[in-house]
N, C-alpha and C positions, 0 to 999 in steps of 0.2 A: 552582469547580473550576479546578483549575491547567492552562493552555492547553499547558504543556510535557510531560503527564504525556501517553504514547501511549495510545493507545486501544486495548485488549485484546478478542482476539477467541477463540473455541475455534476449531480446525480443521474440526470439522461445518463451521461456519457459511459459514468460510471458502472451504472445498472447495463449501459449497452455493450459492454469491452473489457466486464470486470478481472475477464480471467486474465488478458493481456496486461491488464494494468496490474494486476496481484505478483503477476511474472516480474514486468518494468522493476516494482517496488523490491522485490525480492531478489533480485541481480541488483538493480544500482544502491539500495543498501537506504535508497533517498523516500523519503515519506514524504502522502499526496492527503492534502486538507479534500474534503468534498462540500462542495457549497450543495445546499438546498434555497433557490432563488439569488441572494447575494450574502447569507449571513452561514458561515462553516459550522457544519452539523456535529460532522467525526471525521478522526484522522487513519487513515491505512498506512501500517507502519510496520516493518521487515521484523521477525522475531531474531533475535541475540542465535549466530549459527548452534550453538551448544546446546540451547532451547529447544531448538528444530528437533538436533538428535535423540537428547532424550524423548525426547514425547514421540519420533517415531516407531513405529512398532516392526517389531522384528520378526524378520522370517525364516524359515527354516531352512 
């Protein structure tokens, strides 16, 4: 299987497991297309780590 091909999901699945798959996506670095019926809607895709850091907010 080719490591560049995204990983295809339906919206059920999505809408039902999103937090796990938001995880998945965000450890394995790997973006997941989500079909709505058979044709891909939008892509869920890891923010660049440095991304993350700035944008999180800081605590005291």
């Amino acid at each position: 299987m080719d490591s560049d091909i995204p990983l295809m999901l339906g919206i059920s699945q999505v809408k039902r497991d999103f937090s796990r798959i938001a995880k998945d996506v965000a450890t394995t670095g790997k973006p997941i297309v989500v079909l709505k019926g058979s044709k891909p809607i939008v892509q869920i895709a890891p923010l660049p780590n440095s991304s993350i850091q700035d944008e999180a907010p800081k605590t005291a």
